[in-house]
Gaussian input, Z-matrix of N, CA and C with variables (Angstrom, degrees):
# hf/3-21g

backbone

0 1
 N
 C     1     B1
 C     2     B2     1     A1
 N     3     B3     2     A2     1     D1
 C     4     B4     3     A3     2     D2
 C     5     B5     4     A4     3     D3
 N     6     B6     5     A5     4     D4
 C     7     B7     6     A6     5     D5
 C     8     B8     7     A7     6     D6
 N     9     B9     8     A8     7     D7
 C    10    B10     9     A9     8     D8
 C    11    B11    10    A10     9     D9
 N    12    B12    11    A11    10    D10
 C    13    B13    12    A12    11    D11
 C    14    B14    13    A13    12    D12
 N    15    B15    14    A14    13    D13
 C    16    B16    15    A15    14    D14
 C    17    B17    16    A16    15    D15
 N    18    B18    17    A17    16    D16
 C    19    B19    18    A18    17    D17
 C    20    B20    19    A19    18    D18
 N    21    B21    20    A20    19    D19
 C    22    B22    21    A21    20    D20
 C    23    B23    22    A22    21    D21
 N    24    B24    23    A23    22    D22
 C    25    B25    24    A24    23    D23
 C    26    B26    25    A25    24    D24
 N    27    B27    26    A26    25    D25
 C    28    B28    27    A27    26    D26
 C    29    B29    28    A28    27    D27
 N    30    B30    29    A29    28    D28
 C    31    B31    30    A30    29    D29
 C    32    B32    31    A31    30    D30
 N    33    B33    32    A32    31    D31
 C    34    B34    33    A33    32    D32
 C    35    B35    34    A34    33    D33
 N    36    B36    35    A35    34    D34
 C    37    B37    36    A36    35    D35
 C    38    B38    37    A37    36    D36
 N    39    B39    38    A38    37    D37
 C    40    B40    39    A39    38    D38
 C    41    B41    40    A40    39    D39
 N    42    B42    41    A41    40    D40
 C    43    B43    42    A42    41    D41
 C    44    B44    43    A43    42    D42
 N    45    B45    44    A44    43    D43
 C    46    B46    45    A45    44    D44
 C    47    B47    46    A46    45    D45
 N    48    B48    47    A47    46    D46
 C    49    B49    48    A48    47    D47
 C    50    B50    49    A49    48    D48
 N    51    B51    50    A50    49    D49
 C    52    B52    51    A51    50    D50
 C    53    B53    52    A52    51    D51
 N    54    B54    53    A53    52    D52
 C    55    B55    54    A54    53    D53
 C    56    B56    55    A55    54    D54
 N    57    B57    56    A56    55    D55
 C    58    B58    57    A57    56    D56
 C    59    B59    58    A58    57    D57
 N    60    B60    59    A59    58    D58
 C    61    B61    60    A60    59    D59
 C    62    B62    61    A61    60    D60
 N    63    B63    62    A62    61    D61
 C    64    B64    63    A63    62    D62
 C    65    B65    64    A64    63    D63
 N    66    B66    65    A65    64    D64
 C    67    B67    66    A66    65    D65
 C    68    B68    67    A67    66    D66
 N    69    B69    68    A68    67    D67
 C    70    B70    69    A69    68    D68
 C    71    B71    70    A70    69    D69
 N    72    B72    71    A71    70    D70
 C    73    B73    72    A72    71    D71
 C    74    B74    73    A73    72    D72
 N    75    B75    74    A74    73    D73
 C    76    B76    75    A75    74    D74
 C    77    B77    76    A76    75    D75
 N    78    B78    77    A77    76    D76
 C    79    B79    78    A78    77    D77
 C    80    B80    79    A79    78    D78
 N    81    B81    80    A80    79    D79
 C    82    B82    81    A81    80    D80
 C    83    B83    82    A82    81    D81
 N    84    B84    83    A83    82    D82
 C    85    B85    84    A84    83    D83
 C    86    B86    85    A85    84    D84
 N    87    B87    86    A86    85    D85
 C    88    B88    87    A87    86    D86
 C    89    B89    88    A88    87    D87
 N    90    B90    89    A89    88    D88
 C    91    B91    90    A90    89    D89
 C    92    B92    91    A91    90    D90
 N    93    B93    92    A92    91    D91
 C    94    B94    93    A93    92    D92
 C    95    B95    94    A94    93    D93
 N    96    B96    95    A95    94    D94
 C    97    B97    96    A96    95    D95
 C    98    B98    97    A97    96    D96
 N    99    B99    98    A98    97    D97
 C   100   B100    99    A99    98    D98
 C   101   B101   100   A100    99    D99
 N   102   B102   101   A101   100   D100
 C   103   B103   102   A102   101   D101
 C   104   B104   103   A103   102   D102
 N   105   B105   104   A104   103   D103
 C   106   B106   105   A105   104   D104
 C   107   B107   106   A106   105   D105
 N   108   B108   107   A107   106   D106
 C   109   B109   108   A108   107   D107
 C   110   B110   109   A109   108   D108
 N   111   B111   110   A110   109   D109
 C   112   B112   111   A111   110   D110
 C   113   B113   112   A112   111   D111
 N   114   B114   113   A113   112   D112
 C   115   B115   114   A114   113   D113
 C   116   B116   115   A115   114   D114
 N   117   B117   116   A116   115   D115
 C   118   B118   117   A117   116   D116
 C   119   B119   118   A118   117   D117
 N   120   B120   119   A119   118   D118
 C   121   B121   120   A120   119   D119
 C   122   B122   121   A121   120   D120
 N   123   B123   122   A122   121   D121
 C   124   B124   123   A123   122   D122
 C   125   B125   124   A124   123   D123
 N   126   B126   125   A125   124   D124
 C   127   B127   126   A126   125   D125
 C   128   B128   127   A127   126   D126
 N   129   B129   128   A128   127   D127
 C   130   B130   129   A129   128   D128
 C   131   B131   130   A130   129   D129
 N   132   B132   131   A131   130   D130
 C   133   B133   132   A132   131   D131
 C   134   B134   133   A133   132   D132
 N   135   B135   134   A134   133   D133
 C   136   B136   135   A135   134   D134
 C   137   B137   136   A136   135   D135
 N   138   B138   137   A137   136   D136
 C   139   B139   138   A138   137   D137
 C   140   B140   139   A139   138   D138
 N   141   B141   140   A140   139   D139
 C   142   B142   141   A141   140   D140
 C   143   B143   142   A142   141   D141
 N   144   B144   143   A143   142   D142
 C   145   B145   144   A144   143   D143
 C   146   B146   145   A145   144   D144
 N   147   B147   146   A146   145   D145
 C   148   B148   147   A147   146   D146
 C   149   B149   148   A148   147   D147
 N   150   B150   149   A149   148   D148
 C   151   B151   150   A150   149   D149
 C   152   B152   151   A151   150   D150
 N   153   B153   152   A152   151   D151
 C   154   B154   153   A153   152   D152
 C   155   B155   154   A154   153   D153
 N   156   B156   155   A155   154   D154
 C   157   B157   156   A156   155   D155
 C   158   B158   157   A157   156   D156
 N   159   B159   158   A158   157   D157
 C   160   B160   159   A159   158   D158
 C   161   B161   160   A160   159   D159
 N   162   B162   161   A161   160   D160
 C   163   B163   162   A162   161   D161
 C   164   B164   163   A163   162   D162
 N   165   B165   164   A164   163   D163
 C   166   B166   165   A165   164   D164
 C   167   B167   166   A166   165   D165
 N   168   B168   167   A167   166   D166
 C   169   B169   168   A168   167   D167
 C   170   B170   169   A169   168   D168
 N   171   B171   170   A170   169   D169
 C   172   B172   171   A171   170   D170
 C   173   B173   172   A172   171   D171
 N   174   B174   173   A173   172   D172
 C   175   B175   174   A174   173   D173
 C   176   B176   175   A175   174   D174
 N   177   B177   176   A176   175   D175
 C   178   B178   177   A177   176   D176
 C   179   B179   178   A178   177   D177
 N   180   B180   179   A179   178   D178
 C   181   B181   180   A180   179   D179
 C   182   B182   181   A181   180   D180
 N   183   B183   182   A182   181   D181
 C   184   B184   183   A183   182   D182
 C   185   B185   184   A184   183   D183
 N   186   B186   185   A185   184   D184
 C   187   B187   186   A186   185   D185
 C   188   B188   187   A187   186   D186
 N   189   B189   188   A188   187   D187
 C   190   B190   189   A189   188   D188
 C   191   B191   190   A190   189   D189
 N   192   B192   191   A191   190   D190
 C   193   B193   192   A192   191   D191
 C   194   B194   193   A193   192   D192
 N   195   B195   194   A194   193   D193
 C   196   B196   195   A195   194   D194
 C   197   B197   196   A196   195   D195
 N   198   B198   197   A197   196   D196
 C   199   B199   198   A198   197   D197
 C   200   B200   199   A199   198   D198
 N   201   B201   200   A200   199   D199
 C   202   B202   201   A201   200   D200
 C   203   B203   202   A202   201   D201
 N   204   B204   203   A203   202   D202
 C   205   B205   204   A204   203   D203
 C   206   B206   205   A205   204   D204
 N   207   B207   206   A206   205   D205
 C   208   B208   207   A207   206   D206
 C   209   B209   208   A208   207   D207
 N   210   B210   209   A209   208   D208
 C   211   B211   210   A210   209   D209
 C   212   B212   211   A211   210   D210
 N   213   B213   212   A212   211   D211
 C   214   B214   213   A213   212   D212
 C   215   B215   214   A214   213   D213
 N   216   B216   215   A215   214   D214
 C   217   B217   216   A216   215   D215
 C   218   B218   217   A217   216   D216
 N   219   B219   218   A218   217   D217
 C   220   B220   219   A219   218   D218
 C   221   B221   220   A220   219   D219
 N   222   B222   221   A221   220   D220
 C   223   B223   222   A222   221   D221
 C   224   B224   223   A223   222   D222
 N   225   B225   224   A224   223   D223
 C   226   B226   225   A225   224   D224
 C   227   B227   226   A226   225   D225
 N   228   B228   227   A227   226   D226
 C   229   B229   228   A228   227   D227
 C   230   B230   229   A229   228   D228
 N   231   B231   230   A230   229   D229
 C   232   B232   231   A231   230   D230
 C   233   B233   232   A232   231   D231
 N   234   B234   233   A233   232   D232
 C   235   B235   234   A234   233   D233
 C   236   B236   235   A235   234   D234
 N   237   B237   236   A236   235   D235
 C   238   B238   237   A237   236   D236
 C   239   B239   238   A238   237   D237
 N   240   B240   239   A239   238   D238
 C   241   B241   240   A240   239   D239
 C   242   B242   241   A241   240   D240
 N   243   B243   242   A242   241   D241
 C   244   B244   243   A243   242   D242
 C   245   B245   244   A244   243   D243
 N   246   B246   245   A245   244   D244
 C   247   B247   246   A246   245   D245
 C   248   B248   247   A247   246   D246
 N   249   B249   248   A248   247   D247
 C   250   B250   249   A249   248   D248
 C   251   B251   250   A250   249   D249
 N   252   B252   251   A251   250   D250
 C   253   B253   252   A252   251   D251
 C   254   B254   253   A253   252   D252
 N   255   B255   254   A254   253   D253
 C   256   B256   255   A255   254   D254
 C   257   B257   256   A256   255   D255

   B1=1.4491
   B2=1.5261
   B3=1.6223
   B4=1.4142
   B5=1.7464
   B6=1.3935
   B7=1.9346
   B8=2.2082
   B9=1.0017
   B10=1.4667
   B11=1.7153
   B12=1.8464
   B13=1.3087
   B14=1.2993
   B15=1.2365
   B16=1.1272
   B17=1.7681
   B18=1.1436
   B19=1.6151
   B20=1.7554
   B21=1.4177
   B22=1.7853
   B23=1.4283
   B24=1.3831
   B25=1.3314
   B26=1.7900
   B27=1.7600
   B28=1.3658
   B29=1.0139
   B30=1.6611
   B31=0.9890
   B32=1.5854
   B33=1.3100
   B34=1.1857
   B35=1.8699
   B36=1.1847
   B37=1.1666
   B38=1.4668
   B39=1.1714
   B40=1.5793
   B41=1.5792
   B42=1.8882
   B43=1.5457
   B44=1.7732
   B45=1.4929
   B46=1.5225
   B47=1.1354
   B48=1.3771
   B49=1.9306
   B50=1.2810
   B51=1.5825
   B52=0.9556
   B53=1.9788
   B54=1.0690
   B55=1.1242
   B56=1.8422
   B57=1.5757
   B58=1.3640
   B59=1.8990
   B60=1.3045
   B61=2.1452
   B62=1.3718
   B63=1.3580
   B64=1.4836
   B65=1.2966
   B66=1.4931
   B67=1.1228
   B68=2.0040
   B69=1.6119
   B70=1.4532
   B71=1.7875
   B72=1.3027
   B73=1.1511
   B74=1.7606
   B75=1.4091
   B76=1.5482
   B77=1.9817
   B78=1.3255
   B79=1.2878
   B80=1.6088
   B81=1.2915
   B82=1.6350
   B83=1.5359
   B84=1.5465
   B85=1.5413
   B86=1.8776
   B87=1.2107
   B88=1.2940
   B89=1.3902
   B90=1.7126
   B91=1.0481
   B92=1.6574
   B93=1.0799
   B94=1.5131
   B95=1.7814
   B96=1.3221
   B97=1.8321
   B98=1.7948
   B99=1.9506
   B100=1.6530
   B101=1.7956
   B102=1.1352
   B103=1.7498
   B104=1.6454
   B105=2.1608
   B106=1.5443
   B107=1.0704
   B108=1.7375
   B109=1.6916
   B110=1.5090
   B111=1.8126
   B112=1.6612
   B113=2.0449
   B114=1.3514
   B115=0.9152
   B116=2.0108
   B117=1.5632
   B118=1.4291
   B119=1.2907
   B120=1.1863
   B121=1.5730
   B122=1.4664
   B123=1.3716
   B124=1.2183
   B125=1.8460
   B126=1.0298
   B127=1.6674
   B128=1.2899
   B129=1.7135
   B130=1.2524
   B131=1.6918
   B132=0.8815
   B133=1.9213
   B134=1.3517
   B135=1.4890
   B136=1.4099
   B137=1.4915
   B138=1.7320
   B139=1.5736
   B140=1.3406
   B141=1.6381
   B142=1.4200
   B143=1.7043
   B144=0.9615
   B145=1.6410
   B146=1.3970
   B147=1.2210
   B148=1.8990
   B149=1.1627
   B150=0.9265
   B151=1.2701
   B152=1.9533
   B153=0.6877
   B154=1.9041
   B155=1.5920
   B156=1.7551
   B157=1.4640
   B158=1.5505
   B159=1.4115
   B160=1.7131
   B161=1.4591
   B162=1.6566
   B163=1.1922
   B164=1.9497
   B165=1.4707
   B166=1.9245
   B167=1.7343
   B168=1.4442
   B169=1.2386
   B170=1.0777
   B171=1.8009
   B172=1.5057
   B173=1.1615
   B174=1.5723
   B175=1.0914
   B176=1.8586
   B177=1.5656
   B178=1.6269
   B179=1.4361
   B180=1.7591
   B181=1.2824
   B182=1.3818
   B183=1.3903
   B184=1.1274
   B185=1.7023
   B186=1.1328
   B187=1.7612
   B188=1.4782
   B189=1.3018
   B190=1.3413
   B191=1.8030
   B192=1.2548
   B193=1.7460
   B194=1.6826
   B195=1.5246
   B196=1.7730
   B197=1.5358
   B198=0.9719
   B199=1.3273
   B200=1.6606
   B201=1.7976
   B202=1.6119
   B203=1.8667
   B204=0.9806
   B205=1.7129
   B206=1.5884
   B207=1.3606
   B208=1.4728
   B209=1.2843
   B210=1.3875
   B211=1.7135
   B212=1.4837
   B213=1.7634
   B214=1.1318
   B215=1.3012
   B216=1.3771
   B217=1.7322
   B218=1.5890
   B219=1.4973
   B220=1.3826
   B221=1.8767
   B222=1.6161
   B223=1.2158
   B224=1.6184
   B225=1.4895
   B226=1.1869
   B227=1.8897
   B228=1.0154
   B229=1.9301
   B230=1.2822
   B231=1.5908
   B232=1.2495
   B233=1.7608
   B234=1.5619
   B235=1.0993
   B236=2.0999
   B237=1.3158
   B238=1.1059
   B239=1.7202
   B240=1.6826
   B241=1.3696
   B242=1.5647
   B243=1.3365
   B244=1.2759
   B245=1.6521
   B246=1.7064
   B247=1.4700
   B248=1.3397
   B249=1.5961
   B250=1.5981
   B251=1.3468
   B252=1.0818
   B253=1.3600
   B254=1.3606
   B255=1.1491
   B256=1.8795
   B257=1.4651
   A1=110.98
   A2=117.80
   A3=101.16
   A4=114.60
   A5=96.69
   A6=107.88
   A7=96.66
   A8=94.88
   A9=108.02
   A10=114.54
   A11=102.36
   A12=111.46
   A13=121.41
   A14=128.55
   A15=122.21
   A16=130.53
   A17=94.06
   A18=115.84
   A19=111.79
   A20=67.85
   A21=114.43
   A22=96.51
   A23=98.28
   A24=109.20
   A25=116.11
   A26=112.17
   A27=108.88
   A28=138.70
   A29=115.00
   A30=137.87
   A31=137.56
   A32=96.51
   A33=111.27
   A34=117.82
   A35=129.55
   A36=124.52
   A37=114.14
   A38=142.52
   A39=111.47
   A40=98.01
   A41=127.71
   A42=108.47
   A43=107.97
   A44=108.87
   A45=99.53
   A46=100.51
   A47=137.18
   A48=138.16
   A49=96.11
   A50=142.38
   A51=109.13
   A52=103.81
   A53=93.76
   A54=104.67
   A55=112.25
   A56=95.81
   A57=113.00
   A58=120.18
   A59=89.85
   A60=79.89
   A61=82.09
   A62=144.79
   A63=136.79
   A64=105.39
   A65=129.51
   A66=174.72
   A67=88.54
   A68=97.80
   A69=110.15
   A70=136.27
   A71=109.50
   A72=138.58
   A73=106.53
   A74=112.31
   A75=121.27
   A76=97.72
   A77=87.83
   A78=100.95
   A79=105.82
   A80=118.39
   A81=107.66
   A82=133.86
   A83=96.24
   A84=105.88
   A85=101.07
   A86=104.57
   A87=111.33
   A88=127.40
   A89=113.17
   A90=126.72
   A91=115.87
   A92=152.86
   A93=159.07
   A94=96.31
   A95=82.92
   A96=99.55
   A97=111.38
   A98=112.99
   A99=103.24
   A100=97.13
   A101=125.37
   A102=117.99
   A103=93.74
   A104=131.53
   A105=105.96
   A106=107.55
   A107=126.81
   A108=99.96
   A109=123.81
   A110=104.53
   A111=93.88
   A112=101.50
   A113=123.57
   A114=119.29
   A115=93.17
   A116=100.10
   A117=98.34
   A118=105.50
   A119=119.59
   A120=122.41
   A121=110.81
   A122=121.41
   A123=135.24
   A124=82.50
   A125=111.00
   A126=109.65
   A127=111.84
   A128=137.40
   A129=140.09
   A130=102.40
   A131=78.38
   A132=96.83
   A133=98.05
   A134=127.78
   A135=139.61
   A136=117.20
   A137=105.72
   A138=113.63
   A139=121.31
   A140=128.75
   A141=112.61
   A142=118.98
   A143=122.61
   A144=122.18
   A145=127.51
   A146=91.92
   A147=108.30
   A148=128.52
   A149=131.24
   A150=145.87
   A151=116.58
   A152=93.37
   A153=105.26
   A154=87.73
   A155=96.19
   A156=108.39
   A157=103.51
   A158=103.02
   A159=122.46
   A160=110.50
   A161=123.24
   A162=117.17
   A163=86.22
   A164=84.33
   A165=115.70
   A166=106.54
   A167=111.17
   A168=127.02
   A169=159.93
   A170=89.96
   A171=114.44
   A172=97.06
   A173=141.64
   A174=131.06
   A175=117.99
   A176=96.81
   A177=94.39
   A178=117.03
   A179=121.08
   A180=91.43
   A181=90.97
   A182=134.65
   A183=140.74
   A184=99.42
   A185=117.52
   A186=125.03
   A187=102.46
   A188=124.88
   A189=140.50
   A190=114.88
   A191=97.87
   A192=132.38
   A193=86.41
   A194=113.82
   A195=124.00
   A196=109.76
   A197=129.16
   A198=131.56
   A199=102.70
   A200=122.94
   A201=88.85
   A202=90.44
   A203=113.17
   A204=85.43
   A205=110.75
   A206=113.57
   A207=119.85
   A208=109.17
   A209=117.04
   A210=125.61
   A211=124.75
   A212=108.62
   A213=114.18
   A214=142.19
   A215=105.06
   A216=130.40
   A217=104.70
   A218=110.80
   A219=106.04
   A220=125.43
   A221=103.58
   A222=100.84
   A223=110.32
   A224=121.77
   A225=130.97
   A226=93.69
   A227=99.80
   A228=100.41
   A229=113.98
   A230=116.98
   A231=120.43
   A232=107.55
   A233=107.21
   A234=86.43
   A235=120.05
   A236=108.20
   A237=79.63
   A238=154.02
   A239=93.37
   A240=114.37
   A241=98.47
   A242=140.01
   A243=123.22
   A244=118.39
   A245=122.81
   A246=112.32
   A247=114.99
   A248=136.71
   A249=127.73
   A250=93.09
   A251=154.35
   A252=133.62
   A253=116.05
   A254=123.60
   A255=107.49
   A256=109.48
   D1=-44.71
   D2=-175.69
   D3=-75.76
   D4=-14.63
   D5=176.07
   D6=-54.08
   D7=-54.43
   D8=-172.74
   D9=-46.28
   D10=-64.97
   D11=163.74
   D12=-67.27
   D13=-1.38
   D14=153.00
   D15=-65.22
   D16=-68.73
   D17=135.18
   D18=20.81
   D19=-91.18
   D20=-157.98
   D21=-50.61
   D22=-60.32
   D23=-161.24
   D24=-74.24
   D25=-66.74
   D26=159.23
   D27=-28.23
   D28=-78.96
   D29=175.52
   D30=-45.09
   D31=-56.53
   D32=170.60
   D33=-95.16
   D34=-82.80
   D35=171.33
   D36=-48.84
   D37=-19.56
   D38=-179.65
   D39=-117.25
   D40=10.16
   D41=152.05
   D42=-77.37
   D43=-14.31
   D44=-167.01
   D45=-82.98
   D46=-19.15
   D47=157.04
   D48=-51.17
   D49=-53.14
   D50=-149.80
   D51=-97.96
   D52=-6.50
   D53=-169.24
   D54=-64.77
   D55=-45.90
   D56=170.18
   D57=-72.93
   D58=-9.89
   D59=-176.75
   D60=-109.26
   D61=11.28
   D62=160.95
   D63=-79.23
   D64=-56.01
   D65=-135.59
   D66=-76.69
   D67=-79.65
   D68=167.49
   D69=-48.17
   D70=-31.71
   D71=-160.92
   D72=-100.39
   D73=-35.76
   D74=-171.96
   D75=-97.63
   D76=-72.22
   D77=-176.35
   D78=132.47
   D79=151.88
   D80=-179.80
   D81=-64.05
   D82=-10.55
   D83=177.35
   D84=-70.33
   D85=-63.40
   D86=-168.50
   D87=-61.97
   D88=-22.05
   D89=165.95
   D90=-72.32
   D91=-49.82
   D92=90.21
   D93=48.27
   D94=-84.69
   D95=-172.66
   D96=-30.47
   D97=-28.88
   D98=-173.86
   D99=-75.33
   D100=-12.38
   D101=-166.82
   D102=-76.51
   D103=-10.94
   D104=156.59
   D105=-66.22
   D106=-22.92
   D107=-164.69
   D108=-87.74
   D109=17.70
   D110=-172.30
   D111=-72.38
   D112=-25.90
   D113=-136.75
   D114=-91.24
   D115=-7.07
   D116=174.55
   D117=-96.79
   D118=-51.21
   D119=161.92
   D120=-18.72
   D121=-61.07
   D122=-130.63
   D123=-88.43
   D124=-46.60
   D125=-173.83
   D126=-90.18
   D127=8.99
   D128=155.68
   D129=-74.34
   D130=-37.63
   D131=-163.25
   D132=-63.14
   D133=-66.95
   D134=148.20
   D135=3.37
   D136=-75.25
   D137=173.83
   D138=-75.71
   D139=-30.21
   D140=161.49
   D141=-72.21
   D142=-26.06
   D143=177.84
   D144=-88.86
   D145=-50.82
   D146=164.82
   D147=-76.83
   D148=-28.48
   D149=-170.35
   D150=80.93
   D151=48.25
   D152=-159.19
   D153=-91.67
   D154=140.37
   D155=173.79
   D156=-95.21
   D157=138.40
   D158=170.77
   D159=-82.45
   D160=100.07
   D161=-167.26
   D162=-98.38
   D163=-170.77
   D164=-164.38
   D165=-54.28
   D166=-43.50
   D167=161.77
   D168=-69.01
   D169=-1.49
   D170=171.82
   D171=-107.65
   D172=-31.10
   D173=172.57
   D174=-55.55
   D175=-36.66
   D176=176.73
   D177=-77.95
   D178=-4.72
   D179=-176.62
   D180=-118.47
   D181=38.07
   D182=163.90
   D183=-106.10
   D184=-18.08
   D185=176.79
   D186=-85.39
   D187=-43.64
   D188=175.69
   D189=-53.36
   D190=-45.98
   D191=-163.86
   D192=-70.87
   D193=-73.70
   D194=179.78
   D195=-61.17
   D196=-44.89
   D197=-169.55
   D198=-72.25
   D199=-24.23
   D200=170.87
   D201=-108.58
   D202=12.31
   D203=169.23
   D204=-77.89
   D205=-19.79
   D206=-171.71
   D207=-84.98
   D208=-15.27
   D209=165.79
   D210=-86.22
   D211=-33.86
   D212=146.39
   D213=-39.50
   D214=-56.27
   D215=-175.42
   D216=-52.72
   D217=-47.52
   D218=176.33
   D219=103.90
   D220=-25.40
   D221=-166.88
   D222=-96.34
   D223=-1.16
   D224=179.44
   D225=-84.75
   D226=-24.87
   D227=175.29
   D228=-71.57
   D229=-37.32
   D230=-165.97
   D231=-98.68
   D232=-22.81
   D233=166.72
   D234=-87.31
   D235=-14.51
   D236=152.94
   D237=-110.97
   D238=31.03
   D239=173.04
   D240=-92.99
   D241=-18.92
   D242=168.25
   D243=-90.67
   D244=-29.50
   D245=158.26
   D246=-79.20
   D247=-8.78
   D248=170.83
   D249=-104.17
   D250=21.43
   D251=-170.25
   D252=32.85
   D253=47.97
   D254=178.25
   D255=-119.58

């Protein structure tokens, strides 16, 4: 029973608190945007636990993966439309 309320309680009800003042605070676009990082996560995690080799192609789609969240995000645009003027 306390495995359960544990559960209940941790797991579930107090990630959905945090889930929702992220939610409020980011906005839904930006919140969205962490489900690219399971797939780098997921293969860091891979090579520290598993022992899994990081070949040539995981590096590019982990460059691929960062390179559009940083196009997404927006502020690398704006900062250089205010030092280039464009």
């Amino acid at each position: 029973m306390g495995a359960i309320i544990g559960l209940a309680l941790l797991s579930t009800a107090l990630a959905y608190v945090i889930f929702f003042r992220i939610l409020r605070r980011a906005g839904s676009t930006n919140l969205s945007l962490v489900t690219l990082l399971i797939p780098v996560s997921a293969l860091l995690l891979g090579v520290l636990f598993l022992g899994e080799v990081v070949e040539p192609h995981h590096l590019v789609g982990m460059g691929l993966i960062g390179s559009g969240l940083v196009i997404l995000d927006g502020r690398l645009w704006r900062l250089g439309r205010v030092a280039f003027g464009f």
